[in-house]
C-alpha positions as CSV (number, residue, x, y, z in Angstrom):
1,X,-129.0,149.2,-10.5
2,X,-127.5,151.9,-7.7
3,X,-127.5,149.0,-5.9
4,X,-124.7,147.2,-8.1
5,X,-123.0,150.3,-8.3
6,X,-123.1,150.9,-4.5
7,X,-121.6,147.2,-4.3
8,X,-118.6,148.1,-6.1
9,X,-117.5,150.7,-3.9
10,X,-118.2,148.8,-1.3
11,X,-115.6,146.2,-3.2
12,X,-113.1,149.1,-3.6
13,X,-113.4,150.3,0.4
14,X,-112.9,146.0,1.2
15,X,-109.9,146.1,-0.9
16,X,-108.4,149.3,0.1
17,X,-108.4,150.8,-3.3
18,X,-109.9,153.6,-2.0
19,X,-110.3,155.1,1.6
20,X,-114.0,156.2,3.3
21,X,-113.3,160.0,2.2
22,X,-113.4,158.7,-1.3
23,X,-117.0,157.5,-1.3
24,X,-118.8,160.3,-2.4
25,X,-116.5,160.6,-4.8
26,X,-116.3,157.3,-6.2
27,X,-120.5,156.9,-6.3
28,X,-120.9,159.8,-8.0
29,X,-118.1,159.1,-10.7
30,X,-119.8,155.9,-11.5
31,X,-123.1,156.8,-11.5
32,X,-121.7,159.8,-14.3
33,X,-119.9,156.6,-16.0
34,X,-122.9,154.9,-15.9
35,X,-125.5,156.8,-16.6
36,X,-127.3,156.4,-13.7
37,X,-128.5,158.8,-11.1
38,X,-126.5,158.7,-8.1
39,X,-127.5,158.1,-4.8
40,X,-126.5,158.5,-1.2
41,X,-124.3,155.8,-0.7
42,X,-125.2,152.1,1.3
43,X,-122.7,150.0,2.1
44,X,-123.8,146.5,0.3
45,X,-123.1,142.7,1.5
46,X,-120.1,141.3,-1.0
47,X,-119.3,138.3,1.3
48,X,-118.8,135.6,-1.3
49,X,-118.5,137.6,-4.3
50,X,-116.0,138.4,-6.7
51,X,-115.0,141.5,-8.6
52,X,-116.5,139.5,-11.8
53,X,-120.1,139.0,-9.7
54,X,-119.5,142.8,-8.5
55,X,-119.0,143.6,-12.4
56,X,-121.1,142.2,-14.6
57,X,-124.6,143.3,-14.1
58,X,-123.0,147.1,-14.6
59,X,-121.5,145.7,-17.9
60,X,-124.9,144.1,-18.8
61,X,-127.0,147.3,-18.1
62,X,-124.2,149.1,-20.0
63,X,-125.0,146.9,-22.9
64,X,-129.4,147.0,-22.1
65,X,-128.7,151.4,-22.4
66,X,-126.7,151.2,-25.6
67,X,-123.8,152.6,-23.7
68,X,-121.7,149.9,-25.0
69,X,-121.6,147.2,-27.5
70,X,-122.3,143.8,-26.7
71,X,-118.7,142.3,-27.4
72,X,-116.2,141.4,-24.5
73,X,-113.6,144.1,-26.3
74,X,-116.2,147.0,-25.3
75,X,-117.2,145.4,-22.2
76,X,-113.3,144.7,-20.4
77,X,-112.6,148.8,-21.9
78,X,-115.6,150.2,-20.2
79,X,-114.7,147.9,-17.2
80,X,-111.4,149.3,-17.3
81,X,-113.0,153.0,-17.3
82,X,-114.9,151.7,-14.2
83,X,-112.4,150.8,-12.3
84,X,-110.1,153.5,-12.9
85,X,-112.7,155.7,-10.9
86,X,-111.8,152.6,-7.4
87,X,-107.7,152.8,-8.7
88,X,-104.9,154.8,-6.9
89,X,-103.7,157.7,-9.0
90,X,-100.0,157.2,-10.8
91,X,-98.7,160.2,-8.2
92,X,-100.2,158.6,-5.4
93,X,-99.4,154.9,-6.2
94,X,-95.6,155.6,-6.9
95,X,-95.8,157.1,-3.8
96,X,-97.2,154.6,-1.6
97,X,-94.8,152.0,-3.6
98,X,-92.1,154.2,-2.2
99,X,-92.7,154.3,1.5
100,X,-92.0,150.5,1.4
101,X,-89.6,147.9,1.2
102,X,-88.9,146.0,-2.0
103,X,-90.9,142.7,-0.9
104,X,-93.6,145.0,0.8
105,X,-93.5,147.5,-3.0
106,X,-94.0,144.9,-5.1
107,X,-96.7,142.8,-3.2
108,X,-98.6,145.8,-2.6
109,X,-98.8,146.6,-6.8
110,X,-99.6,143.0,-7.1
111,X,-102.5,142.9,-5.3
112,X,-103.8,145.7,-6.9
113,X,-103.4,145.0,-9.8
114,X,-105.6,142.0,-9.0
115,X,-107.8,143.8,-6.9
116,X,-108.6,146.3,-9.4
117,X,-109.3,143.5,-12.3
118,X,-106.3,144.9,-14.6
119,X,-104.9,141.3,-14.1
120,X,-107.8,139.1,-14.5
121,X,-107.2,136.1,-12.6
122,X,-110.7,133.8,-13.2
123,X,-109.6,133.9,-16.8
124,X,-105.9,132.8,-16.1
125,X,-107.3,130.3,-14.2
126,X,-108.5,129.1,-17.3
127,X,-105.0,128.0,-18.6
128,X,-104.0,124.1,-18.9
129,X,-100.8,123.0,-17.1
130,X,-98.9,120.2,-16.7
131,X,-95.6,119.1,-16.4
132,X,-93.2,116.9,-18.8
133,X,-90.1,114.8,-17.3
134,X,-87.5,115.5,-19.7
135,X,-83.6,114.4,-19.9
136,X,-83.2,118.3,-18.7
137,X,-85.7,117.7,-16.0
138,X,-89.3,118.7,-15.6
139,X,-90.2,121.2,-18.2
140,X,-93.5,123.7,-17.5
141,X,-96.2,123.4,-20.1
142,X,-99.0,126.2,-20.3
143,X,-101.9,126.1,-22.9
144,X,-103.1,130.1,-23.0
145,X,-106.6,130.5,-23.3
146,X,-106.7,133.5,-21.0
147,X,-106.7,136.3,-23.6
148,X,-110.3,136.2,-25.3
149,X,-110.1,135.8,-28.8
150,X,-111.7,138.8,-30.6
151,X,-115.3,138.8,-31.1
152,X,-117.1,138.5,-34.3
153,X,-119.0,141.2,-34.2
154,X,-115.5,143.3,-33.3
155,X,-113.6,142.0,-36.2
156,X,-116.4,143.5,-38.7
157,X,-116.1,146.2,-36.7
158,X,-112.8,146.5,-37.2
159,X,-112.8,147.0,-41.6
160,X,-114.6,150.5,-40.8
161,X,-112.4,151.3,-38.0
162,X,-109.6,153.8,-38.7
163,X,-106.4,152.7,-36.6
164,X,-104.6,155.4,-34.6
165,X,-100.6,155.9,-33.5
166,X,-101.1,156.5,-30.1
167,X,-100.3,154.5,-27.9
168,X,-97.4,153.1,-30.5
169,X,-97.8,150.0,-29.1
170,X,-99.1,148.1,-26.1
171,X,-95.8,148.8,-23.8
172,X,-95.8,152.5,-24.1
173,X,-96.7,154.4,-21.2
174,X,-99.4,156.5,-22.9
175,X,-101.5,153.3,-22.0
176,X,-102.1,154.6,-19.0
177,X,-105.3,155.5,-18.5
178,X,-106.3,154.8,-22.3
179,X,-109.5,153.9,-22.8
180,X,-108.8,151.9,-25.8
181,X,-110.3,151.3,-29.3
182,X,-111.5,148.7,-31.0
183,X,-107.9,147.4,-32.1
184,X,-106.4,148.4,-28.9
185,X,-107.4,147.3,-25.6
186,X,-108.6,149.2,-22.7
187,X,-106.1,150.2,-19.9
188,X,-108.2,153.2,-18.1
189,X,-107.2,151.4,-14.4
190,X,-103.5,150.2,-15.7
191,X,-101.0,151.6,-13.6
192,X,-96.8,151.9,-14.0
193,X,-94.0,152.7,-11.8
194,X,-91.3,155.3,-12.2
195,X,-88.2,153.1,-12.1
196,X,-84.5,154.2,-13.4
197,X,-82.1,152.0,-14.6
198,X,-78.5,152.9,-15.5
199,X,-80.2,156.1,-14.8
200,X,-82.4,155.7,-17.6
201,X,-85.9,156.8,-17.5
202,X,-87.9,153.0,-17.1
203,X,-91.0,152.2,-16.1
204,X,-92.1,148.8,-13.6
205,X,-95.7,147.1,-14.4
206,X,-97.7,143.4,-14.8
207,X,-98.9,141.8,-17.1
208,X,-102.4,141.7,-17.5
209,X,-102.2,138.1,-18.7
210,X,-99.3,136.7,-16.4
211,X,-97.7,133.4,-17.2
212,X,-96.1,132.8,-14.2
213,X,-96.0,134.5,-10.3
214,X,-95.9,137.9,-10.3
215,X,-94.9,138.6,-14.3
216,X,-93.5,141.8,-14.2
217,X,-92.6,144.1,-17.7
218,X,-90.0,147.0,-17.0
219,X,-90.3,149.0,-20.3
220,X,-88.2,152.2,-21.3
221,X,-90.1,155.4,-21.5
222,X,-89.2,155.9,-25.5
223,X,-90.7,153.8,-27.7
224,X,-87.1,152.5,-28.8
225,X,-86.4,149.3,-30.0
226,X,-85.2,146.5,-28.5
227,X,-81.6,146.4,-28.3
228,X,-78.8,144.0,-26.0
229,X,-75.6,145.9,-25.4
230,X,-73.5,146.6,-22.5
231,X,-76.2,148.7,-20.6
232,X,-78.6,146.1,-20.7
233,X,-77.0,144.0,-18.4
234,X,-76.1,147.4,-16.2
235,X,-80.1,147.9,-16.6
236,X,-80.4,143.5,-15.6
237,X,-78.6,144.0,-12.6
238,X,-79.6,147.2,-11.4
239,X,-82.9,146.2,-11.3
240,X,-82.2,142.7,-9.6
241,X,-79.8,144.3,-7.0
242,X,-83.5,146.5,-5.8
243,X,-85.4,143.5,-5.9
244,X,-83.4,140.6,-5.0
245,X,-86.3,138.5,-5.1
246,X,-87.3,138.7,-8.7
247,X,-85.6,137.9,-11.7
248,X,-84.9,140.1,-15.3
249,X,-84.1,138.9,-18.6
250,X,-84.7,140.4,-22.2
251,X,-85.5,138.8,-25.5
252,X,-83.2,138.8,-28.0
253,X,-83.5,142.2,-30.0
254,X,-84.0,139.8,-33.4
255,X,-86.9,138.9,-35.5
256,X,-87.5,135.2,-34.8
257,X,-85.5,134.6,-32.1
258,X,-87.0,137.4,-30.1
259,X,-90.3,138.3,-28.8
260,X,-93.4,139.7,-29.9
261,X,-92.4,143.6,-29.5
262,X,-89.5,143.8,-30.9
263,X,-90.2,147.9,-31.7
264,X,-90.0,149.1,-27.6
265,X,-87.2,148.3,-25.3
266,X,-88.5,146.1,-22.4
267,X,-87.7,142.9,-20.2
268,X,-89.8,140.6,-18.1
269,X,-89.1,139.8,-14.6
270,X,-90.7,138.3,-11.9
271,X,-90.8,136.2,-8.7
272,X,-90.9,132.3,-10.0
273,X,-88.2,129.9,-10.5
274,X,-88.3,128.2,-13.9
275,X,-87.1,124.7,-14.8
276,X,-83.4,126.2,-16.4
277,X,-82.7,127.3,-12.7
278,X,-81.8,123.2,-11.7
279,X,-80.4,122.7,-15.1
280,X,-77.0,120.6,-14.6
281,X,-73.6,121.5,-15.8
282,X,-71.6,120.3,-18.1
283,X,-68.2,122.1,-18.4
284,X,-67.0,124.9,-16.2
285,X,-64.2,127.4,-16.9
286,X,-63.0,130.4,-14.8
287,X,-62.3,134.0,-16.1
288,X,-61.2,136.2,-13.3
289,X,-63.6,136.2,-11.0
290,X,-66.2,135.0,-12.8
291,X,-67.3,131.5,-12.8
292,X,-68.8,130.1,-16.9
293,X,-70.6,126.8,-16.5
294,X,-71.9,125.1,-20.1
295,X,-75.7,123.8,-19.2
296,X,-77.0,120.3,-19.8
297,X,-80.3,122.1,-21.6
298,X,-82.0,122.1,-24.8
299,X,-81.0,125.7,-26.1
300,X,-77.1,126.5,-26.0
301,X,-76.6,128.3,-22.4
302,X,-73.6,129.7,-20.6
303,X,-74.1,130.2,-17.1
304,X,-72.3,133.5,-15.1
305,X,-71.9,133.6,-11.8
306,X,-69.3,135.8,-9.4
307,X,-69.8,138.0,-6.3
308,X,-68.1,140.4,-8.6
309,X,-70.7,142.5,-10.4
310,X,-68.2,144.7,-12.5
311,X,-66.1,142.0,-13.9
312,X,-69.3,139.6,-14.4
313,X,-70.6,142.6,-16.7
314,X,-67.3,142.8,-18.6
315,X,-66.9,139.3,-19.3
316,X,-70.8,139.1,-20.4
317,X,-70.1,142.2,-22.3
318,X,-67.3,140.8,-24.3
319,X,-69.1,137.5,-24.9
320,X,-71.9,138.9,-26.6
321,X,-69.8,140.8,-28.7
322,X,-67.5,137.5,-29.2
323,X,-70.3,135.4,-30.0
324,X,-72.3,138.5,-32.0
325,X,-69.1,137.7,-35.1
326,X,-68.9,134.0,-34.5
327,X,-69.5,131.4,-37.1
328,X,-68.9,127.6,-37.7
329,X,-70.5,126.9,-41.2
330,X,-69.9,123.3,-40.0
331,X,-73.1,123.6,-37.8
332,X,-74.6,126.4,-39.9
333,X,-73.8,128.7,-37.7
334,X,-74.0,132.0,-39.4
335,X,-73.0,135.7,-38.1
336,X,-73.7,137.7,-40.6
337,X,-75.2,137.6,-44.5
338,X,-76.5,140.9,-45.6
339,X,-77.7,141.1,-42.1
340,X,-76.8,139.9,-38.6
341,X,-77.8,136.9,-37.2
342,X,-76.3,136.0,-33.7
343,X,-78.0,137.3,-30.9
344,X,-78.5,136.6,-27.1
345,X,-81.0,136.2,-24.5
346,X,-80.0,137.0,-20.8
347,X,-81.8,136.3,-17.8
348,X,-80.3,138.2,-14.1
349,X,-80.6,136.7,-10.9
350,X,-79.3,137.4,-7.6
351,X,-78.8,134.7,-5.2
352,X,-77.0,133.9,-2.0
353,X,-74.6,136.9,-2.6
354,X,-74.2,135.8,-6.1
355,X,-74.8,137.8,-9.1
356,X,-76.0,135.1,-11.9
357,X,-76.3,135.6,-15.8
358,X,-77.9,133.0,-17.7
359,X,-76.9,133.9,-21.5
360,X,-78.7,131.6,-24.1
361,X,-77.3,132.2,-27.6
362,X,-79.5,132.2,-30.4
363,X,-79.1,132.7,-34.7
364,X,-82.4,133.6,-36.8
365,X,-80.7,132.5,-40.1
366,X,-83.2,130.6,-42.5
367,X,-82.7,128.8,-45.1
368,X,-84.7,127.1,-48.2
369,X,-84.8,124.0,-46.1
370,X,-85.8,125.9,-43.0
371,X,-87.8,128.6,-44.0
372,X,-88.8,129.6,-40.6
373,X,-85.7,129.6,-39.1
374,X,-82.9,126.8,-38.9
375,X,-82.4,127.5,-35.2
376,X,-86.4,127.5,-34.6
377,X,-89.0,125.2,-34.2
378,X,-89.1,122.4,-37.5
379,X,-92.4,122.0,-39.1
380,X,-92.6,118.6,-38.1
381,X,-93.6,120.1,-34.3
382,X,-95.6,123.0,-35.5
383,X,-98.9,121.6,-34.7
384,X,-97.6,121.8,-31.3
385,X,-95.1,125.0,-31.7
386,X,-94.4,127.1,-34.6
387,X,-94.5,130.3,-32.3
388,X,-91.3,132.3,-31.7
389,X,-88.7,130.7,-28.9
390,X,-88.5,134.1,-26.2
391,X,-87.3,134.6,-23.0
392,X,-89.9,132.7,-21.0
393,X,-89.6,129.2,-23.3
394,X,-86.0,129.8,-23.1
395,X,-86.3,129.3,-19.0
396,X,-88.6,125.9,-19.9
397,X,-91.9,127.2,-19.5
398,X,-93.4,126.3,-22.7
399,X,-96.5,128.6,-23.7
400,X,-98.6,126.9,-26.0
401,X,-101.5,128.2,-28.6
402,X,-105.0,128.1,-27.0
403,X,-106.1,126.1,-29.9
404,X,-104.7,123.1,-28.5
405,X,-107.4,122.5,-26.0
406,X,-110.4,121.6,-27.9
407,X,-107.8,119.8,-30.7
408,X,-106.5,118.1,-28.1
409,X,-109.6,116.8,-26.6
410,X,-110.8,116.1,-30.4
411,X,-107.4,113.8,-30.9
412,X,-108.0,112.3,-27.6
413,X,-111.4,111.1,-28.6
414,X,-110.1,109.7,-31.8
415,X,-107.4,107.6,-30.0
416,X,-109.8,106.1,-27.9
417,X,-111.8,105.2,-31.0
418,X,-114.8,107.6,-29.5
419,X,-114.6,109.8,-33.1
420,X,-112.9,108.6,-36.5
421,X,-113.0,112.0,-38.6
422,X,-110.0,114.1,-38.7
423,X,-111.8,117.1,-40.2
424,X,-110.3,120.2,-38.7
425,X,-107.2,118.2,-37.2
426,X,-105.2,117.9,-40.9
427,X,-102.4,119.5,-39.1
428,X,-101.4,117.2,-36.4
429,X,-101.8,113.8,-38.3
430,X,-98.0,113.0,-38.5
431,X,-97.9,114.4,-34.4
432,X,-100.3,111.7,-34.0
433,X,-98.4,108.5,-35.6
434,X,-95.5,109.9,-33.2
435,X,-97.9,109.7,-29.5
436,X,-96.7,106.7,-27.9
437,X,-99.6,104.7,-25.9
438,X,-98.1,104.3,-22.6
439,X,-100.8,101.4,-20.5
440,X,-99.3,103.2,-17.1
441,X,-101.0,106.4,-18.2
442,X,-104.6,107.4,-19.4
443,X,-104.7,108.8,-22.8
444,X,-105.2,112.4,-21.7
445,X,-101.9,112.0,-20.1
446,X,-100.3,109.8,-23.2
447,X,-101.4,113.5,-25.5
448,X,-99.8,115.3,-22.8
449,X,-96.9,113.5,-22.7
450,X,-96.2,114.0,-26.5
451,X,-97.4,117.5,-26.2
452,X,-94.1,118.3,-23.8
453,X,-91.9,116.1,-25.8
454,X,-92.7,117.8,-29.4
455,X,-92.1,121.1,-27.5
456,X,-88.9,120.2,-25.8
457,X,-87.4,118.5,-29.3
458,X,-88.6,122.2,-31.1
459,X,-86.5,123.9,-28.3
460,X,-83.5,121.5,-29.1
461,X,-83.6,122.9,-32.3
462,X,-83.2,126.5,-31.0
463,X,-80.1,125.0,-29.7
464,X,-76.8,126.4,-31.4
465,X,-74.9,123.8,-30.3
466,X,-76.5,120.7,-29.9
467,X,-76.6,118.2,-27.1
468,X,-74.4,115.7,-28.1
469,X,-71.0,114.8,-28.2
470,X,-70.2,116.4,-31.6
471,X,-72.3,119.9,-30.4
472,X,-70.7,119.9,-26.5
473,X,-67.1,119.5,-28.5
474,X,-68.2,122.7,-30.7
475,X,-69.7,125.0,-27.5
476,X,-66.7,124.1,-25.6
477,X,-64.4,124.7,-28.7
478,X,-66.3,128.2,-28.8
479,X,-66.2,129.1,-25.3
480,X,-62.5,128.3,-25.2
481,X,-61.7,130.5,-28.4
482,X,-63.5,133.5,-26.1
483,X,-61.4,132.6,-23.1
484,X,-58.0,133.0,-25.6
């Protein structure tokens, strides 16, 4: 076994997560870690392997000494407390990330954060993609399977487990270097950088599950929640004007229409250009400086653009506020009940010396007729999509329920008459009426091609003001009332 464990610092000294005067060290902290006696260390042949080949017979002895359970929550944690031992300290990271330039910072943090297994890339690899040709143009679809589903044996686990507040949630910066619990995953070798916005204390990391290149969270360092104002596009920009090459945009800071953490102030960022980014135009206005085009997309999106930073903040500014009191009860349109209701989702980009703002406006009104949301996904697409609409969808990546891969494959079977039972498949029987059989594709793509079509027509019904000539007369009738 001090074989394996040699074989993983040799992994750490190929990847430069840790230097040649960190040997000793590193051998003698596994071997603690492990259990093991340690040994004088011997460099070991990894040609070929990968950190998963490197890993797993550790995990597996782990397991055979009753170190750890036998359940893929208590193996990735004590992975994680592995790799911690081959992982730059936070002091020493931030300052490596420091010494270099923005493109040199971030691919440097990228790599290891693969490197050092905190983003595990064979399981992303996992994920189903393909590509539907909309009237908006090519929309992005993703089926997630790369987070594991919990375990059986963890979720017994789990009604004897007490739950703790700390971390608060899986954003706050306490995460670093948490082991983790049963209910709470492991982040021993998860790493952040010191980051100030609008001088305001933030904090730069990845995603361990990224759902496009380089998917970046900058969170605040108070567990604060999510809230768009003024600052956040100072925070947008600031950000973006460091690292021209990526983009920032938040969720909207409402239940429904915003994303899964709505209790910790965050945004998402990146480097990856999403379908929204060739979306077309179909009405521009001017405001001072600032340039407001009306897109040809699904959701309701104005599009900001001026060389002007300051007056491309206050004109964003006041059009959140504008549209945060707006109503037209002639398209349900709703401000405010006993609670607010508007709310907007913007996305920063800096491009060709132009400071861009994609604002896509959003209402999580409901209704007896729409239960879940009249600007939401319908129920007749929720086999496909009942999920919240956030910030990435919003962009036309669609990011689809893991689920769908063996239904799919089930349905597919069916509609080549291979199976006849719709047991377990209830769910998508009116989907299925709706799959048009296309003879100049296969079947597999025929599924597909519904698949993007149900999820575009739920993102249509995010849409404030719809795509026709009746909803482009009501967004331009709004954005004119702003411009008054």
């Amino acid at each position: 076994m001090i074989k394996h464990l040699h074989a993983l610092v040799s992994y750490g000294l190929k990847h430069h997560l840790i230097d040649f005067d960190d040997i000793t060290y590193a051998v003698n902290q596994l071997a603690y870690k492990m259990n093991l006696d340690p040994k004088p260390f011997v460099d070991q042949d990894i040609d070929g392997l990968s950190i998963v080949d490197i890993v797993e017979p550790l995990l597996d002895y782990a397991v055979k000494i009753n170190l750890i359970d036998d359940t893929i929550d208590a193996k990735d944690n004590f992975e994680s407390y592995l790799m911690d031992t081959l992982t730059p300290r936070p002091s020493d990271l931030q300052k490596r990330f420091n010494s270099l330039n923005p493109k040199e910072a971030t691919n440097y943090f990228y790599q290891m954060c693969q490197d050092n297994h905190y983003i595990k890339t064979e399981r992303i690899k996992k994920n189903k993609h393909f590509n539907y040709p909309s009237i908006y143009g090519n929309i992005d679809i993703t089926i997630n399977i790369s987070k594991p589903e919990k375990d059986p044996k963890t979720i017994a686990q789990l009604k004897m487990h007490k739950s703790s507040s700390y971390p608060s949630c899986l954003l706050c910066i306490e995460n670093v270097g948490y082991y983790g619990n049963l209910d709470h995953p492991g982040r021993s070798h998860h790493r952040v950088i010191s980051m100030p916005l609008n001088q305001e204390p933030f904090y730069f990391q990845y995603s361990p599950y990224v759902y496009y290149n380089e998917h970046a969270i900058v969170l605040h360092k108070d567990h604060i929640p999510m809230e768009i104002s003024r600052k956040t596009f100072i925070r947008l920009f600031d950000f973006v004007n460091h690292f021209p090459h990526y983009f920032l945009g938040s969720n909207a800071g409402l239940p429904i229409v915003g994303g899964s953490i709505l209790d910790h102030e965050h945004y998402q960022g990146g480097s990856a250009n999403f379908p929204i980014e060739k979306a077309k135009v179909f009405k521009t206005f001017i405001k001072n400086e600032v340039k407001l085009e009306l897109l040809v997309w699904p959701l309701s999106v104005i599009r900001l653009s001026s060389k002007n930073l300051n007056q491309l903040i206050d004109v964003a500014d006041n059009l959140r506020i504008y549209f945060e009191n707006y109503s037209d009860e002639s398209i349900d349109l709703l401000a405010k009940t006993n609670e607010s209701h508007n709310a907007i989702t913007p996305i920063a980009r800096f491009n060709n010396g132009m400071y861009i703002l994609d604002m896509a406006l959003r209402n999580n009104r409901t209704s007896e007729k729409y239960p879940d949301g009249i600007f939401h996904p319908h129920k007749d697409v929720h086999a496909i999509k009942k999920e919240n609409i956030g910030l990435i969808e919003v962009m036309g990546l669609a990011i689809l329920p893991g689920r769908l891969v063996k239904d799919l494959e089930a349905i597919e079977k069916i509609l080549n008459h291979q199976e006849t039972s719709l047991k377990g498949l209830e769910q998508y029987k009116n989907w299925m009426e709706t799959i048009e059989i296309n003879p100049m594709r296969n079947m597999k793509e025929n599924i597909e091609y519904a698949v993007g079509k149900a999820f575009v027509k739920g993102l249509e019904e995010c849409g404030i003001f719809k795509q026709d000539d009746i909803g482009r007369s009501k967004f331009i009738q709004f954005v004119e009332g702003f411009l008054k």
